[in-house]
Structure formats: structure tokens, C-alpha cells
C-alpha positions as CSV (number, residue, x, y, z in Angstrom):
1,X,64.1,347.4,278.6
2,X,63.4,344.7,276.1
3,X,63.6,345.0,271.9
4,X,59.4,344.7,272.4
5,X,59.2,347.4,274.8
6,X,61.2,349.6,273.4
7,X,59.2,349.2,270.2
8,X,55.8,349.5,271.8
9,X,56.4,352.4,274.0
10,X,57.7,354.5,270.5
11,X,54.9,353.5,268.9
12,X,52.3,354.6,271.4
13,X,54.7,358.1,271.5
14,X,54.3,358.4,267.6
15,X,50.7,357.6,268.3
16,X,49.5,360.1,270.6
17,X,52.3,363.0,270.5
18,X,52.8,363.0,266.3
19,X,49.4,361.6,265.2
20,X,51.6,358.9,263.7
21,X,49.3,355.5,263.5
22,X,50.6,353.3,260.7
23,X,54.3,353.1,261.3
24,X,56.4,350.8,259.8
25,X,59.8,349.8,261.1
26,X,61.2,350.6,258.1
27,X,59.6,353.9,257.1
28,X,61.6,356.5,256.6
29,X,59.9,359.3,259.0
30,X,60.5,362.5,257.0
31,X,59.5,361.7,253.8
32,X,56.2,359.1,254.2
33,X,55.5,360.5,257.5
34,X,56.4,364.4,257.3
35,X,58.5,363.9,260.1
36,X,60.6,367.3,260.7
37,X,63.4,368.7,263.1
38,X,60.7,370.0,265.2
39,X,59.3,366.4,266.0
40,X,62.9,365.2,266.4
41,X,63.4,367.4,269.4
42,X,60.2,366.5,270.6
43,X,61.1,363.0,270.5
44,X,64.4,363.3,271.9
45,X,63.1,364.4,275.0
46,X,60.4,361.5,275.2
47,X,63.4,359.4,274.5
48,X,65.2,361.2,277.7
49,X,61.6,360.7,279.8
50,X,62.1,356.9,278.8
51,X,66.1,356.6,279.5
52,X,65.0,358.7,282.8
53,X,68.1,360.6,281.6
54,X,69.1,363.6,280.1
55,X,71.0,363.2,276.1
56,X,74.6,364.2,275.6
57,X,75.0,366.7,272.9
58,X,77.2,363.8,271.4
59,X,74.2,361.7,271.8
60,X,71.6,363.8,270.3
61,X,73.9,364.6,267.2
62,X,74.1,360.5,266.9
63,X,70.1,360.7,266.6
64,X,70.2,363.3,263.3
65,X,70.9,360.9,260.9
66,X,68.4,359.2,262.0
67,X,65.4,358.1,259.5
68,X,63.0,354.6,261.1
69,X,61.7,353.7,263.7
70,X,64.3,350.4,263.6
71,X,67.3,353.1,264.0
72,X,65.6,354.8,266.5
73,X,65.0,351.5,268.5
74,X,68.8,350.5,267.7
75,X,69.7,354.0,269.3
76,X,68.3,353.8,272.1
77,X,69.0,350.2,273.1
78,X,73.1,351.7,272.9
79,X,71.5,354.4,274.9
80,X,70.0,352.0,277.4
81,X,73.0,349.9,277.8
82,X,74.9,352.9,278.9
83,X,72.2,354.1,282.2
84,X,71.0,352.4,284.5
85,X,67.5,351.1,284.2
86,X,64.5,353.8,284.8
């Protein structure tokens, strides 16, 4: 999975699961976008539906500190590095 996909299929997630439309890469997600813990276990299991994999604990308590969509892309290209492809 490229840098572009990545990116593309996050931002049609945001889109349709989180009503998310304008997102920058660099927006922090809880405070312009009311992004809460809720929607972070939401989107840690669209980010296991994408990996085709199931998220360590150690993994998903990497993912908390968490704040754009750049980290999330950076997170889960070390994620996709580690499985094989889906």
C-alpha cells in the first residue's frame, strides 16, 4: 500500500464513518475536528479492516498519542511494513 493510498482510503473513512470532509493532514483531530476516544476505536478497527489484521495491544497504545491524519498515515505505513499485504 502506497503513501497515496493510504491517504485516500483514510480520507474516504473520515468521510463517510465520522462525517469528517475537510481534513487537513495536519489538523489536529480532537480539537478542530471533535475527534474523541470513541472515534479512535472506531478507527482502529477500520485501520485493522485495511491491514487485514488484528492490532496488538502494544500497537493500539502506539496509536493514542496520536493527533493528524500525517501520524495516522506514518502509523500505519510501520504497521504495513510489518504484515503482509491485504
Amino acid at each position: 500500500m502506497t503513501r497515496n493510498e493510504i491517504t485516500q482510503r483514510l480520507l474516504k473513512i473520515f468521510s463517510e464513518q465520522f462525517e469528517i470532509d475537510e481534513l487537513g493532514l495536519d489538523d489536529d483531530l480532537r480539537e478542530e475536528h471533535e475527534f474523541d476516544s470513541i472515534d479512535a476505536i472506531e478507527l482502529l478497527h477500520e485501520i485493522e479492516v485495511m491491514l487485514g489484521s488484528v492490532l496488538t495491544r502494544d500497537e493500539k497504545k502506539k496509536a493514542m498519542g496520536i493527533a493528524t491524519l500525517n501520524q495516522i498515515i506514518d502509523y500505519i505505513e510501520v504497521l504495513a511494513a510489518t504484515r503482509p499485504a491485504a
